[in-house]
C-alpha positions, 0 to 999 in steps of 0.5 A: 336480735341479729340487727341489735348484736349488728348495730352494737358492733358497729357502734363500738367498732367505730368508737374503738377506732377513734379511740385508737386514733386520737390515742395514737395521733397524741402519742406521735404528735407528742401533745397529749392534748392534740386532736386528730388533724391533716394539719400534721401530716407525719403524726396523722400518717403514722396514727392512721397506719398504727389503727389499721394495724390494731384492726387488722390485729383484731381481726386476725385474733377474731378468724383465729378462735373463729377456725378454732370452732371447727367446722360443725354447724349450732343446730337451730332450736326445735321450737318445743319446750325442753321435756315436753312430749314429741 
């Protein structure tokens, strides 16, 4: 289960950031259609700079509600039957 929530994250990490990418390099390029290229350095530098600032926006939002946990621990489940005999 650990590996599989690991793998999904992963995967969707590394396709929202794509995403993200060609969204901004569109965006400062000014072509809709334009992929993602050093062949425009200002627009690849400013798309790239923008995706990190999305991460580290995510990453920030995601150690908030992290510390809004507090610092208790999930006991592990006994392994038993819910109400069945000790």
């Amino acid at each position: 289960m650990v590996h599989t929530a690991f793998d999904l994250g992963h995967m969707l990490g590394v396709s929202v950031g794509g995403l993200i990418l060609a969204l901004m390099f569109q965006y400062y390029s000014g072509n809709p259609g334009a992929i993602p290229s050093p062949e425009n350095p200002p627009a690849f530098v400013s798309s790239m700079n923008a995706s990190y600032a999305v991460a580290i926006g995510i990453g920030l939002i995601s150690l908030f509600s992290s510390l809004l946990r507090g610092g208790t621990r999930i006991q592990a489940a006994s392994g038993r039957a819910p109400g069945s005999a000790h």
